[in-house]
N, C-alpha and C positions, 0 to 999 in steps of 0.2 A: 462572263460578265465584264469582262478585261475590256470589253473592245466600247464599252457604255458606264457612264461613269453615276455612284448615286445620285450624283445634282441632275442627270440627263432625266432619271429616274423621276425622283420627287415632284420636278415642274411636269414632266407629262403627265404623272397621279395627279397633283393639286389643279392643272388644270381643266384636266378631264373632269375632275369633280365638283369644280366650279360651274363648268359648262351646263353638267346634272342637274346641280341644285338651284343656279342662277343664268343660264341662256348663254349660251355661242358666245353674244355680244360682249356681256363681262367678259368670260375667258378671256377675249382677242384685244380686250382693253386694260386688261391688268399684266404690271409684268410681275412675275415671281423672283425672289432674288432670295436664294439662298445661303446662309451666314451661319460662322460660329456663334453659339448662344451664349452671352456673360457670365456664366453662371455654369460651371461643368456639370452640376443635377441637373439640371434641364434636359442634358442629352448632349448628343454631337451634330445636330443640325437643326436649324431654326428659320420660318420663314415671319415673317412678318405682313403678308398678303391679306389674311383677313383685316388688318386695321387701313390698310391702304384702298379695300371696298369698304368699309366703313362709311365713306362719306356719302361717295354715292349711293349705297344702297338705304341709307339713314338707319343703320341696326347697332348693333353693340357689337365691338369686334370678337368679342367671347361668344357671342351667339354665331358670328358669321362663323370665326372657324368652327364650331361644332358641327353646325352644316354642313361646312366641306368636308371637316374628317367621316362625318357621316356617310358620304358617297365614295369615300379615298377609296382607293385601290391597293391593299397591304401586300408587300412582294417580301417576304422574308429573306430572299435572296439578297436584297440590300437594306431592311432597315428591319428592329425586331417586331415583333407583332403582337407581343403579350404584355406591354408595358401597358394597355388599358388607353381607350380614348378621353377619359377625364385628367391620368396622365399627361398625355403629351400636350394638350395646355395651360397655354400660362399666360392670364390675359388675353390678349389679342395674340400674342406669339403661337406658333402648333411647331410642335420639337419632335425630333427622331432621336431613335439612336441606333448606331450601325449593327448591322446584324457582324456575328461572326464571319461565316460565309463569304460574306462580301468585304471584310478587315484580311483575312488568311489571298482571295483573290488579289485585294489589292498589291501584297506583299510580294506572294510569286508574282505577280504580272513585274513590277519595277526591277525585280531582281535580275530576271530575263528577257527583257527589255528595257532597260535601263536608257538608251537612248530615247524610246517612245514613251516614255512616262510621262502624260498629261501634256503630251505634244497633239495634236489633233488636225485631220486633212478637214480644213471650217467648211461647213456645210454648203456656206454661200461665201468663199471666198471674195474679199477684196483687194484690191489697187489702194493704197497708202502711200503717202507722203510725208513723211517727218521733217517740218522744217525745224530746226533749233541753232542756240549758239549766236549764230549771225550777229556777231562781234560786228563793229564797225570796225574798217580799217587802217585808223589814225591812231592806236596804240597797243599797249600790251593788253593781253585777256586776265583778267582778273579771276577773283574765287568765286564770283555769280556765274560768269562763264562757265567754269567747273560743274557747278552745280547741276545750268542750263544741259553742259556735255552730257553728262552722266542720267539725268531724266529721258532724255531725245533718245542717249541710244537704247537704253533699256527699254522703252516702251517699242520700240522698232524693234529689238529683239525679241522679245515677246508678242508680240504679233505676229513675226518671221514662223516662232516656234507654235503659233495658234493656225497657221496656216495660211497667212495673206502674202499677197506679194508685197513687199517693203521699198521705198525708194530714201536715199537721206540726201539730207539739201542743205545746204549752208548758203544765205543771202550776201552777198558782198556788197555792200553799200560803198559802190566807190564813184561815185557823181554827185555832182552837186556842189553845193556852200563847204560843207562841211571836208571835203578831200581837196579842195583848195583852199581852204584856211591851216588844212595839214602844210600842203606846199609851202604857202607864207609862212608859216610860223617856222620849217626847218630854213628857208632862206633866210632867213634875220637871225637864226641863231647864226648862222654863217657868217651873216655881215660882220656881226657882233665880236667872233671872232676874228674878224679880220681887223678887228679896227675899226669898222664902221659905224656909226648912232643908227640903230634899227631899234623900234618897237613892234613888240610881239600883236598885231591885231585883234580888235575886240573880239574874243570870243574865241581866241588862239589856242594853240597847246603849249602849256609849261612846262613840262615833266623834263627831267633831265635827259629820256629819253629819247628828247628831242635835240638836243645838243650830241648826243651822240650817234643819229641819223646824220645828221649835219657833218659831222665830222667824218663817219664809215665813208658817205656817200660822195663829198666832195674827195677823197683821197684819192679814188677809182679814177675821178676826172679833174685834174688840175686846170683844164682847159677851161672850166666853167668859167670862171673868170673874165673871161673876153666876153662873155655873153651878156644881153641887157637885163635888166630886174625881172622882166617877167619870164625869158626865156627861162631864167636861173627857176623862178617859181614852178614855173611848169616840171621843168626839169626833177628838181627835187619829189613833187609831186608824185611823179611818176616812178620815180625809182623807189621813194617810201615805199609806195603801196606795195609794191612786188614784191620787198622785203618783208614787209609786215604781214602780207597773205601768206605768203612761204612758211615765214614762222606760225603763223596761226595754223598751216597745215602741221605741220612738225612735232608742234604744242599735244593738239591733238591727236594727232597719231601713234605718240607715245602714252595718253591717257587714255587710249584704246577706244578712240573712237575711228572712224573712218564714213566718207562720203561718196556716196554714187556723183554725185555734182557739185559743183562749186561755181554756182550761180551767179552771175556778174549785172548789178542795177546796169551799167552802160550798156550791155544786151538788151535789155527791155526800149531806154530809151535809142539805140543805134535802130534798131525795127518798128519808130514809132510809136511803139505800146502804149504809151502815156497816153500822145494825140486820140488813137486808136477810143482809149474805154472814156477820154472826153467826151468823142462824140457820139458815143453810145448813150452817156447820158443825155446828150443835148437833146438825142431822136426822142429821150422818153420825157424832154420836157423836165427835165431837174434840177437844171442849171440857171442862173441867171448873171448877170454883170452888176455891177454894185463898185463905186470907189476907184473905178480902174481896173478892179478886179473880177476873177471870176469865181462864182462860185457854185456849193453842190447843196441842194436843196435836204442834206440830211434831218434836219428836225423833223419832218415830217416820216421820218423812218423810226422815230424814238432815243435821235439822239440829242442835246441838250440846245446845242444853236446851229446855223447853217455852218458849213467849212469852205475854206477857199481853195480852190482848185489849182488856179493861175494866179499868180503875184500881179501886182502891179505893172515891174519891171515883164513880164512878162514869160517870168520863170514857171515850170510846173514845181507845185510844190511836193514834199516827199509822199503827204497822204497818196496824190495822186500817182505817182511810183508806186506806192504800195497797192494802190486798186487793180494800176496795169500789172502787177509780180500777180495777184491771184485772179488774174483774167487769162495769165498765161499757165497757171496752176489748172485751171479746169479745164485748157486746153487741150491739155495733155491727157484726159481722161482719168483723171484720179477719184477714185469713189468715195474716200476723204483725204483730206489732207490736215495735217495740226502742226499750227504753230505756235514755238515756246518765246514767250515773249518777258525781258527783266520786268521788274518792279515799277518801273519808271513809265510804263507803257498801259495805267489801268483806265487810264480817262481817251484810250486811244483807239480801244477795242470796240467800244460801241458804233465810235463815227464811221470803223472799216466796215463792221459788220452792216451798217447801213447801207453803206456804197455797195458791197457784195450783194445785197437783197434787192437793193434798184436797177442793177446790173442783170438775175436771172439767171445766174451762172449755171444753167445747166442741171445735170445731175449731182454736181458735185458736193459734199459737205463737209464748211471749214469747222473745225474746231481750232479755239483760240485759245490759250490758258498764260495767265500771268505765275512767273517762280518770284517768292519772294527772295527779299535781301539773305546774304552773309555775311553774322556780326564774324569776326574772326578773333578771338578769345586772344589778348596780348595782357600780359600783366591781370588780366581781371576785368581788363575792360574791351569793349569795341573798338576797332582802329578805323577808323573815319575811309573813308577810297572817294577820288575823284580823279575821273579820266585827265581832266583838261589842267586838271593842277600838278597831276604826279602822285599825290597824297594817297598811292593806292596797294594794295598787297597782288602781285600778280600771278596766277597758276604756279611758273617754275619757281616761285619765292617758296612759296605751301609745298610744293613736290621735294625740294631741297632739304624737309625737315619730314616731310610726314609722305609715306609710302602711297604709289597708286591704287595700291586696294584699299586703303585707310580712304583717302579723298573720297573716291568713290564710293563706297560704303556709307560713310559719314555724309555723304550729300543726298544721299538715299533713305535716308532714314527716316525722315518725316514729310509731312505732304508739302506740295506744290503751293499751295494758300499758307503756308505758315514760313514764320521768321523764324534763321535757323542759326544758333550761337554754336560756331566749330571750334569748340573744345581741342587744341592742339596738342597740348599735356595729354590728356584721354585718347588720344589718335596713337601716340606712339608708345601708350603702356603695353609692356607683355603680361597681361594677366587678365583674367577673367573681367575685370569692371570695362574691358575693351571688347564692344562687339564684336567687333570685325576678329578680333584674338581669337575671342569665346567659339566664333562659330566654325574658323578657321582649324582652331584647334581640335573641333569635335571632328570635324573631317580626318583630321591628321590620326586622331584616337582610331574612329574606326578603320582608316588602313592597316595603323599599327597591330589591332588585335585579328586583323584578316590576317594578314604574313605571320605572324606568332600560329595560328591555327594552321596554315600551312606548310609553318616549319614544326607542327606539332604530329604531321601525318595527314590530315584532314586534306582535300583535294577541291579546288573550287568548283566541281562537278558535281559533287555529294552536296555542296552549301546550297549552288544553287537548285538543285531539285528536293534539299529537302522538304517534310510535312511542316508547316507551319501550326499543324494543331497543337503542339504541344505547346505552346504561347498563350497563360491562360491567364499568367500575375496580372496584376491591373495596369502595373508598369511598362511588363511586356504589350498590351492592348492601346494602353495612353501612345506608347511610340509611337503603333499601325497606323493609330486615328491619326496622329500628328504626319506622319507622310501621307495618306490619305486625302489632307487637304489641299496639296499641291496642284493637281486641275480646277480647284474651286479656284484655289491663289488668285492660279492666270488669267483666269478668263476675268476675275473683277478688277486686276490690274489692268488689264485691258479696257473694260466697258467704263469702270469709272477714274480710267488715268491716276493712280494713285499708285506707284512702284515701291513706294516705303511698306506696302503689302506680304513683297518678299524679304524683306530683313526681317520683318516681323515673325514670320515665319520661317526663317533658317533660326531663330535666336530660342520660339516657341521647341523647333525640332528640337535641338540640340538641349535644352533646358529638359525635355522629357528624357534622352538619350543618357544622360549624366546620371539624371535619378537612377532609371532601369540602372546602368552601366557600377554604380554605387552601392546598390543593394542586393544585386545577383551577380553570381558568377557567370562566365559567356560559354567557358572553354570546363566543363565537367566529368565526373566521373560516367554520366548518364551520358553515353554516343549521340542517343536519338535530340536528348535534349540542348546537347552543345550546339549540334549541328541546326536545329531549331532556330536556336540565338546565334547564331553566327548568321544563320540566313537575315534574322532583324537587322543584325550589325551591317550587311551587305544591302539591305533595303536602306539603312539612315545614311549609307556613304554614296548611296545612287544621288538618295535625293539632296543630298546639302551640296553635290558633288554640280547637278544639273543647277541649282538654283544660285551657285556662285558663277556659275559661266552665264546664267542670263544677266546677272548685274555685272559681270563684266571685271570678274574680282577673283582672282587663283584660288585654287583649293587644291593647297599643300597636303602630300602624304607624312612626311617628317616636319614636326616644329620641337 
């Protein structure tokens, strides 16, 4: 049963017996998704499929699932069978609960394969691309950056581990208004220092920041000097950027991220890209001129007004950059690709998404997702961040106070659509009201009582093979079930991009793990039955063990 997991189980039952009761057509039109149920009477698995036919078949969802439980196919090997079909619903919900059998397999299976636990060769493997991050290049990466990091790679790595092939991408936006308004703004602080009246241009960078580019940069080259205003702008321009990519590699790489690519906007335009999906539009007739300018006939894709393509002056604008970055994304054969885009970006998504769909890109399928804001908790309150003023908290300011697993963890916590207040006090307590502590420490516990059972006599040969039947308390069962859920976890972190999935879940394990670990002893007078529980203690340190390396977060033997 190890090598097929309950969830594999229940959707081919529930579909199959859809199919019985209600035609091929349903089946192949409904998806089954199966969930913890609120409510632990209920059982340990729940689908909510009848109320999702509901509509279309115009019945009562209570009558639908009776139907389909009527046709199920009951495998006692993985859920029990004598709980009675008026039992297992409730409403529209149809609930299981695991059989023994298939709690005890689950157990040996993680114990002794501990690497392949709810790792899986995907059926229909994909080509992924995770763009995230993609900081512009005019200053430091703040704590949304953070956030952005630590979503992008998680979900790459859990992919990696569901079996796709993964690529990560970082966009470098260095063309344009915006990396020459970096230039001018570090050559004026230059002037400025020299004695010179320079104003910072509208829409310039303030941060102090920027005086200290100015000053790194000219030291290197005292020659600049002799050079005219714009040489010096370019000049500066160009050495910012390399400094600040560097560090933004550096940033990162120490908060354990890392990239397959580091994608440069002047690549797209140095290969024409821009001109290239301009006139891809034009062929399909999208386009028109208006004012001077050009534009993309997007409202008729469902977004709110037309967008303009080409400026007046004759510039492309950045939309248009970004149409040619995922015309060269689908190029490349990616089966999808997702990008994580800040807060500031939700009125942006539509107009791309239109250009994309006017365009025909292929095979390829973008997913788009907005991270919200980070308040960053000072005194009680929000501290305000703006790139262009300075007014902002930046990664290594947060890493300076509060650990990388802390960040990490803490950025993970809640979903992608929600505002997210980082409690910095709560980040570096040692004790339980800290998650990342809590879960950290349940790991460290069961190392701790492995080595004691091994310096007790007990041999990690005897643990791992022993019988897990004798695991019959409710506490020793609530564990199984809570490592159990670890393949459900992944795959709906996966399908519904939501990572705060697994914190919830290493916080759920360890919460059962404490109770059992409270109430029973591990290590007993009864051989059969230590080694029993020592085998569980070795199943919850697989799994908390596997589930902090997919967020990207240690898991200590000693705290």
């Amino acid at each position: 049963m190890a090598d097929r997991s309950v969830n594999e189980y229940l959707t081919e039952a529930i579909l199959a017996a859809i199919e019985a009761k209600f035609g091929p057509e349903r089946a192949r039109s409904v998806e089954v998704v199966i969930e913890k149920p609120k409510q632990k009477s209920f059982g340990d698995c729940s689908t909510p499929v009848a109320m999702s036919l509901a509509k279309t078949l115009r019945a009562n969802p209570a009558s639908i699932a009776r139907d389909i439980m009527s046709a199920f196919s009951w495998d006692e090997r993985f859920v029990e069978t004598d709980s009675g079909l008026e039992n297992s619903i409730v409403g529209g919900y149809i609930n299981f609960k695991l059989s023994r059998p298939y709690l005890y397999d689950v157990l040996t299976h993680i114990v002794n394969n501990p690497a392949a636990f709810g790792r899986a060769a995907a059926a229909h493997p994909k080509k992924i691309l995770f763009e995230f991050v993609s900081a512009n290049p005019t200053g430091p990466m703040v704590v949304v950056n953070g956030r952005a990091a630590a979503i992008g790679d998680v979900m790459a790595r859990v992919n990696e581990w569901l079996g796709h092939s993964v690529e990560r991408e970082f966009y470098v936006n260095d063309y344009g208004n915006q990396v020459e308004l970096l230039g001018k703004s570090i050559a004026c602080r230059y002037f400025q220092e020299k004695g010179v009246s320079c104003e910072i241009p509208e829409g310039g960078y303030e941060g102090e920041y920027i005086k200290d580019l100015a000053r790194d940069i000219s030291a290197d080259r005292p020659d600049i000097a002799a050079m005219d205003a714009p040489a010096i702008e370019r000049f500066f321009q160009e050495r910012a950027l390399e400094r600040i990519i560097a560090e933004q590699r550096s940033i990162l790489e120490a908060y354990g991220v890392r990239y397959d690519q580091w994608f440069r906007e002047s690549r797209l335009h140095g290969s024409r890209a821009p001109a290239s999906a301009l006139e891809h539009l034009r062929e399909r007739n999208l386009t028109y001129e208006k004012d001077g300018a050009i534009w993309f006939t997007s409202s008729a894709f469902g977004d709110e007004k037309d967008r303009v393509l080409i400026r007046q002056d004759g510039s492309p604008t950045y939309f248009l950059s970004d149409l040619a970055y995922h015309v060269h994304k689908a190029s490349r054969g990616f089966d999808e690709s997702y990008t994580f885009w800040g807060p500031d970006h939700h009125g942006y998504i539509p107009r791309l998404e239109s250009a994309v769909e006017a365009l025909s890109l292929g095979t390829t399928v973008f997913r788009n997702f907005i991270i919200q804001q980070v308040n960053l908790i000072r005194d009680g309150k929000p501290f305000r961040m703006s790139k262009r003023k300075g007014d902002f908290i930046t990664i290594q300011e947060l890493l300076a106070d509060v650990s990388v697993d802390a960040a990490r963890y803490f950025f993970l916590m809640r979903r992608l659509s929600t505002h997210f207040d980082f409690d910095m006090s709560l980040a570096v307590k040692q004790s339980d009201e800290n998650p990342v502590f809590y879960v950290q420490y349940a790991h460290a516990r069961t190392c701790g009582l492995l080595r004691h059972a091994l310096d007790r006599g007990f041999s990690r040969e005897s643990i791992d093979t022993a019988s897990p039947c004798r695991l019959v308390e409710p506490e020793e069962l609530d564990v199984i079930k809570a490592i159990a859920e670890f393949p459900s976890v992944l795959n709906n972190v996966a399908r519904y991009v939501e990572p705060h999935r697994i914190t919830a879940y290493l916080e759920d394990l360890s919460a059962a793990f404490h109770r059992f670990y409270q109430k029973h002893r591990i290590v007993t007078d009864d051989n059969g039955l230590s080694l029993s529980r020592l085998m569980l203690t070795a199943g919850v340190q697989a799994a908390l063990q596997q589930g902090l390396e997919l967020l990207g977060v240690s898991a200590p033997e000693r705290m």
